[in-house]
C-alpha positions as semicolon CSV with decimal commas, in nm:
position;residue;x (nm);y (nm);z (nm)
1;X;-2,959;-6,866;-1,143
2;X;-2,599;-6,723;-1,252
3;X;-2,734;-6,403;-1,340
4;X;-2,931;-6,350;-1,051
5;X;-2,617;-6,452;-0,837
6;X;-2,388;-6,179;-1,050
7;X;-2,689;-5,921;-1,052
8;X;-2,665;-5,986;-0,672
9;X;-2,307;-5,948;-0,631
10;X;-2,301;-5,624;-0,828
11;X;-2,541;-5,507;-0,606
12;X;-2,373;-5,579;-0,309
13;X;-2,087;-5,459;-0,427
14;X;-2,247;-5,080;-0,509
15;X;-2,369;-5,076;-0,178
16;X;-2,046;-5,170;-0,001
17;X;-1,878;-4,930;-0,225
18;X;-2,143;-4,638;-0,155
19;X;-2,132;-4,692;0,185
20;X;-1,728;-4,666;0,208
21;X;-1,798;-4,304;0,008
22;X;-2,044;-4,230;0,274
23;X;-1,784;-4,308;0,571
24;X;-1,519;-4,076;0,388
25;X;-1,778;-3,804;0,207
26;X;-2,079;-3,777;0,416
27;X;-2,216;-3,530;0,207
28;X;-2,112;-3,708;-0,089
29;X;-1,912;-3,459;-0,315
30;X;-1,966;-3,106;-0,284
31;X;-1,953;-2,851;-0,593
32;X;-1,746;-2,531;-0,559
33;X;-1,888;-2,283;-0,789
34;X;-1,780;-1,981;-0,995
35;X;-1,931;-1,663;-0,837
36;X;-2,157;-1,641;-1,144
37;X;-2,293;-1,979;-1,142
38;X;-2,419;-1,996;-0,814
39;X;-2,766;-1,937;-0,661
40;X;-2,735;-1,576;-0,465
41;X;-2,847;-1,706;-0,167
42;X;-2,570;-1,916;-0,157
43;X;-2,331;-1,637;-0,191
44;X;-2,531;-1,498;0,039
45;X;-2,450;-1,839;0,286
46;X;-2,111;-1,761;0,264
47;X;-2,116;-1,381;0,331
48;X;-2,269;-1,489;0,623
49;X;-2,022;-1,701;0,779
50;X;-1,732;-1,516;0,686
51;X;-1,913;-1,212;0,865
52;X;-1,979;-1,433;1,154
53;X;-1,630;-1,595;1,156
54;X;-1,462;-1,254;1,133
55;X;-1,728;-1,166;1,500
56;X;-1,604;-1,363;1,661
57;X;-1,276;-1,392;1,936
58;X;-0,974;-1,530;1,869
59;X;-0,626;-1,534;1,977
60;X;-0,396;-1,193;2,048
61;X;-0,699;-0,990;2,038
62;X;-0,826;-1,060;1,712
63;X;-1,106;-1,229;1,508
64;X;-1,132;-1,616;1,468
65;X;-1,084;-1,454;1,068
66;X;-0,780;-1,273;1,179
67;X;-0,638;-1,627;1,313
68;X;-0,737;-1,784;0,985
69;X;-0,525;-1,516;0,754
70;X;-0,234;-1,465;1,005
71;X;-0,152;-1,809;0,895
72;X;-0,075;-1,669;0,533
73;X;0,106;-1,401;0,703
74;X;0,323;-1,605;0,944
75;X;0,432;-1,858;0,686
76;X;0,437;-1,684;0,332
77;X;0,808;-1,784;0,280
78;X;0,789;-2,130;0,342
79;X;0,528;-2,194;0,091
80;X;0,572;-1,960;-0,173
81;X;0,857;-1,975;-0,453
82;X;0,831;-2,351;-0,386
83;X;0,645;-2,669;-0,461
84;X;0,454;-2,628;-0,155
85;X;0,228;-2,335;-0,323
86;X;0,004;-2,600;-0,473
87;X;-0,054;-2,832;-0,198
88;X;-0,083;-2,561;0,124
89;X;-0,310;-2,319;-0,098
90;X;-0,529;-2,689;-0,121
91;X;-0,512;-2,771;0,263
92;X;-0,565;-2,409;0,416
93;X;-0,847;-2,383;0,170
94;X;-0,976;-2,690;0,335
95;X;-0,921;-2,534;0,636
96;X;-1,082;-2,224;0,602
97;X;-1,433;-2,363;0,444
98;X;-1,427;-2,635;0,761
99;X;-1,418;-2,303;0,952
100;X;-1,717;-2,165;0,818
101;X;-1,921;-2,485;0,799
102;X;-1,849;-2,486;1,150
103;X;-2,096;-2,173;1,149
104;X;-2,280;-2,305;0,855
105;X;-2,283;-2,666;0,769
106;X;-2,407;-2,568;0,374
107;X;-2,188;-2,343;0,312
108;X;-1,881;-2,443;0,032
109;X;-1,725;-2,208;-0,081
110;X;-1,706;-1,985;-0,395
111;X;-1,403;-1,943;-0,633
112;X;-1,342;-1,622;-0,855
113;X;-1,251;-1,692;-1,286
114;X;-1,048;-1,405;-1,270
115;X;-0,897;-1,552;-1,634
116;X;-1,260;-1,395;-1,783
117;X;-1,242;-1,097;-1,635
118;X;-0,857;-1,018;-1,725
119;X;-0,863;-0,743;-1,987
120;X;-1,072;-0,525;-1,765
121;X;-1,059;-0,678;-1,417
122;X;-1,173;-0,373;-1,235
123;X;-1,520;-0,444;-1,393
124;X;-1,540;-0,763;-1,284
125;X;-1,891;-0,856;-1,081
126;X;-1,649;-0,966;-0,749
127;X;-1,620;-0,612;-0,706
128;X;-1,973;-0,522;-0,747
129;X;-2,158;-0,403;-0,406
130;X;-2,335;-0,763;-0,328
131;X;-1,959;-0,909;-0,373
132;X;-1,688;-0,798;-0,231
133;X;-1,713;-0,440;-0,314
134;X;-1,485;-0,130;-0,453
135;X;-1,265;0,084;-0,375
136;X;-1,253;0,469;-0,225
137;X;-1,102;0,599;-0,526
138;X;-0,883;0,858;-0,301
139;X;-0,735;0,628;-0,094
140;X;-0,813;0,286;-0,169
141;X;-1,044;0,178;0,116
142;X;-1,274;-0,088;0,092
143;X;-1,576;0,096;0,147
144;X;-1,860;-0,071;-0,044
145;X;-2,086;-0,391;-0,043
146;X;-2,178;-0,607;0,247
147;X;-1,843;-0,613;0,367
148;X;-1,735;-0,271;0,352
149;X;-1,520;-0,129;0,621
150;X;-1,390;-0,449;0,698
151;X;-1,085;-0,421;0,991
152;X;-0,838;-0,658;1,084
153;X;-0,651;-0,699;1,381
154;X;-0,246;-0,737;1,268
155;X;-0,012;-0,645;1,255
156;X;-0,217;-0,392;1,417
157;X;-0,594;-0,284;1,362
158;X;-0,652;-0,182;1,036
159;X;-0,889;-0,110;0,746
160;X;-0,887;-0,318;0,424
161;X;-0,722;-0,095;0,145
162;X;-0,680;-0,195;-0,223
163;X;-0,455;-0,037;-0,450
164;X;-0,535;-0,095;-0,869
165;X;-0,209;-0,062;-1,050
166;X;-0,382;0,182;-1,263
167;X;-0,587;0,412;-1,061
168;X;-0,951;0,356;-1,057
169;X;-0,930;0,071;-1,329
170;X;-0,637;-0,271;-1,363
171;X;-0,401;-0,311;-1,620
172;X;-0,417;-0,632;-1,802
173;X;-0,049;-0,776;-1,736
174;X;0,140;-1,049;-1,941
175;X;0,198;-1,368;-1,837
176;X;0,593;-1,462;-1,843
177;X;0,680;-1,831;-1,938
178;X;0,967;-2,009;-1,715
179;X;0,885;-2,208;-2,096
180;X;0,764;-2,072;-2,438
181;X;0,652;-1,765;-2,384
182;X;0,419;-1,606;-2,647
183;X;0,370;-1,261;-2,432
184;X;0,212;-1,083;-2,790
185;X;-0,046;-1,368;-2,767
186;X;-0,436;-1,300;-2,612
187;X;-0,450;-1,368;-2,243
188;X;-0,642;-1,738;-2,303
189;X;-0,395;-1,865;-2,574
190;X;-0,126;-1,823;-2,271
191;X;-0,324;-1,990;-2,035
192;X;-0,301;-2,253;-2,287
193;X;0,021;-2,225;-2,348
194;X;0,096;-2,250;-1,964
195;X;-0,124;-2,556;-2,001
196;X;0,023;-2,729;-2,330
197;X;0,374;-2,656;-2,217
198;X;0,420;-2,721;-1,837
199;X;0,464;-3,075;-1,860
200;X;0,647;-3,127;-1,507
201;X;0,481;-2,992;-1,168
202;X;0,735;-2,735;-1,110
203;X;0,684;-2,603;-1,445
204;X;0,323;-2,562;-1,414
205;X;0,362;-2,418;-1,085
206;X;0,613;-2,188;-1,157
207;X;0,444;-2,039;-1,474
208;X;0,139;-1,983;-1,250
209;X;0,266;-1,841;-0,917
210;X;0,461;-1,661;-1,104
211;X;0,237;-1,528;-1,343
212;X;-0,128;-1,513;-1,359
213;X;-0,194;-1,578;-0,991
214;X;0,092;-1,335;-0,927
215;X;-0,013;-1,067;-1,156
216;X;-0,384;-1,085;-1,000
217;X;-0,249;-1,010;-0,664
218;X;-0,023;-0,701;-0,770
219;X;-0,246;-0,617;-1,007
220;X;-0,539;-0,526;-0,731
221;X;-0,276;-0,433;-0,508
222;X;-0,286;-0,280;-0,137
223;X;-0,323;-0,582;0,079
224;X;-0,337;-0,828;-0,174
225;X;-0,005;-0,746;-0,280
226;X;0,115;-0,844;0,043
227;X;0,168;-1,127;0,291
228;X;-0,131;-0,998;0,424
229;X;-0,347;-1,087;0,142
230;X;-0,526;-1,350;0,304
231;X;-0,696;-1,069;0,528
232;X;-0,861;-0,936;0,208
233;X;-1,176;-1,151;0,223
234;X;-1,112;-1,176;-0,198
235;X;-0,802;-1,366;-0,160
236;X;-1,038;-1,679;-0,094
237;X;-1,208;-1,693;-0,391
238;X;-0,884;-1,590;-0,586
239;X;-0,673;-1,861;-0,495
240;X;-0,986;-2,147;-0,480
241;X;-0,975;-2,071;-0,836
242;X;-0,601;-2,123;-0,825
243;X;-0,647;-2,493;-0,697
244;X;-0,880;-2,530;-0,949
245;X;-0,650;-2,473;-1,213
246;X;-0,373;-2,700;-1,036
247;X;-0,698;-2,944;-1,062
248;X;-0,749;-2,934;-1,437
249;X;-0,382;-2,995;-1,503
250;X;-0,359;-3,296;-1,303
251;X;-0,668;-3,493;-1,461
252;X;-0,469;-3,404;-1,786
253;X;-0,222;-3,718;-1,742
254;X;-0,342;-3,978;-1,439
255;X;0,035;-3,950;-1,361
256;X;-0,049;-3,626;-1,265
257;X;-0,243;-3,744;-0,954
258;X;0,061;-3,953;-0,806
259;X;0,329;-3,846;-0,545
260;X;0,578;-3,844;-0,839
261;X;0,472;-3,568;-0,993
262;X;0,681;-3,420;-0,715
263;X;0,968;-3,448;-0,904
264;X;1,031;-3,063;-0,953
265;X;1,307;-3,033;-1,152
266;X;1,518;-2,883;-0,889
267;X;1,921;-3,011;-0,901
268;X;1,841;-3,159;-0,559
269;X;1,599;-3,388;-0,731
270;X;1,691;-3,727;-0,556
271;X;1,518;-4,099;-0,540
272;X;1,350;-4,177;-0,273
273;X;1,419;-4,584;-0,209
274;X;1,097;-4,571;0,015
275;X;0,883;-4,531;-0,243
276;X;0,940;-4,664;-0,593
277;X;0,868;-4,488;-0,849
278;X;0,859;-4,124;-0,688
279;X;1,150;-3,881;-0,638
280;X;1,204;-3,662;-0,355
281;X;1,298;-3,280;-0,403
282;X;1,454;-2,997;-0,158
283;X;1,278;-2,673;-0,108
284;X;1,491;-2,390;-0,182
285;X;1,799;-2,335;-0,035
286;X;1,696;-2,513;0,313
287;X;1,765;-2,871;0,209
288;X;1,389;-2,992;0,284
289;X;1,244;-3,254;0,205
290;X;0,910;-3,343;0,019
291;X;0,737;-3,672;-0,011
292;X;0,400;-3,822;0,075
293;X;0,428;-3,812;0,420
294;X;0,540;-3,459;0,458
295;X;0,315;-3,219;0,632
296;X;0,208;-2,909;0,494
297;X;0,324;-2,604;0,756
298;X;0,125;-2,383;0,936
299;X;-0,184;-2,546;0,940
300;X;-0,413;-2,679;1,243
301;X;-0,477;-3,025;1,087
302;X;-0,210;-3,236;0,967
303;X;-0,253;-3,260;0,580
304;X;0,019;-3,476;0,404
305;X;0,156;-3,401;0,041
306;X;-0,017;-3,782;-0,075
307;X;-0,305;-3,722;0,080
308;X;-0,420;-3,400;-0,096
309;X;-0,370;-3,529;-0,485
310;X;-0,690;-3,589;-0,578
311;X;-0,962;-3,339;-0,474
312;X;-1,268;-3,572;-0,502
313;X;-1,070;-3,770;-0,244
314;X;-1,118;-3,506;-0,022
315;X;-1,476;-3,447;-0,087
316;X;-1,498;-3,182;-0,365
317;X;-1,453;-3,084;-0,695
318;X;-1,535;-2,753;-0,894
319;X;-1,803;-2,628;-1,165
């Protein structure tokens, strides 16, 4: 009788806890996958929608698309060269693939291991044809591939040009350390040396923004080098794999997934008495604050800082 009154209660207690997921993940847990571990025709899924989303109207003239990437545009200095590059990159991701499941409920979208591709990026499959295409060699128009030709509406309408730092092919570039830096050492022994030695949030942050997912946006240049990168239909799958790597060093310490974290290292570092255990920082200059409640700018949803910790919390992780 005991065990079939605890096999009963375990029981009832998977289903009340499966049915709680259900409420907050309807779909359970979705996969985003690398561009090369996918099925095609789910590439193919998300081709679609972005196509469609970019179709149709939106505000000032422009595409629902152009909306989506103006947001990048219109508030680049707020979350950039601060600890808000980590958690808006998250939410307007969010935002973006809830825009094109809109169109297409299974589409999730792709991300881009640029960090394989590194010592000869231009040859990279994202810019094969069935990707997101090449360049015009003589003047850096995006030309090729389902979404060649692709315009945007601002400033003011425009064609999609990319610029390679070193003509028809991309430099590898070195990583710079704000800690350690090895620069003589392969490109993956830095990544894990950006791993192994950013043990606060602002360090980790800093050595990526600042390197690798800097140096891929220079690196391809034209519009991605720009606040307009985000009308570039590559800068999606670029930084997705950016919050993937943000992902991977929080599940390195459970720590990691708390508000505290938060604690930048910045000399306006304070504690908050609200919330014990956490600090508070200031943004740059503009005397800021962040803590769980704050809101990430820009955005059409409001997405706190404590909500967007843990991604399987919000319904997704990455393969």
């Amino acid at each position: 009788m005991k065990n079939s009154a605890y096999l009963l209660l375990l029981v009832t207690l998977f289903f009340s806890a499966a049915e709680a997921f259900a409420q907050n993940c309807p779909r359970g847990v979705v996969y985003r996958r690398e561009i090369r571990n996918q099925p095609l025709s789910d590439w193919n899924r998300f081709v679609d929608a972005v196509k469609k989303l970019h179709s149709m109207p939106g505000k000032d003239g422009g595409s629902r698309y152009d909306e989506m990437a103006k947001i990048h545009t219109d508030y680049f200095d707020q979350v950039h060269g601060n600890a808000m590059y980590f958690p808006f990159n998250r939410a307007y991701l969010l935002e973006f693939e809830r825009e094109l499941q809109k169109i297409d409920p299974a589409v999730v979208l792709p991300y881009w291991n640029w960090s394989v591709d590194i010592q000869a990026l231009e040859r990279s499959p994202i810019f094969y044809p069935e990707y997101m295409g090449g360049n015009d060699e003589l003047d850096g128009l995006l030309v090729m591939g389902r979404l060649g030709k692709w315009m945007v509406s601002h400033p003011e309408p425009h064609r999609i040009r990319r610029k390679f730092n070193n003509g028809t092919k991309i430099s590898g570039f070195n990583i710079f350390f704000q800690i350690g830096p090895d620069v003589s050492a392969p490109y993956l022994n830095e990544m894990g040396e950006i791993f192994r030695t950013s043990v606060s949030y602002d360090a980790f942050r800093r050595n990526i923004e600042f390197g690798p997912a800097g140096g891929v946006h220079e690196s391809i240049g034209g519009v991605m080098s720009m606040k307009l990168a985000a009308y570039d239909p590559i800068f999606w799958l670029h930084i997705a794999y950016v919050d993937s790597l943000w992902n991977s060093w929080q599940r390195r310490s459970p720590n990691r997934l708390k508000v505290g974290f938060f604690n930048g290292g910045y000399s306006g570092a304070q504690t908050d008495p609200n919330v014990p255990g956490t600090r508070i920082i200031y943004l740059n200059g503009d005397h800021r604050k962040m803590d769980p409640n704050t809101l990430v700018p820009g955005l059409k949803y409001p997405h706190k800082l404590g909500e967007l910790l843990d991604i399987k919390n919000l319904c997704y992780d990455y393969k």
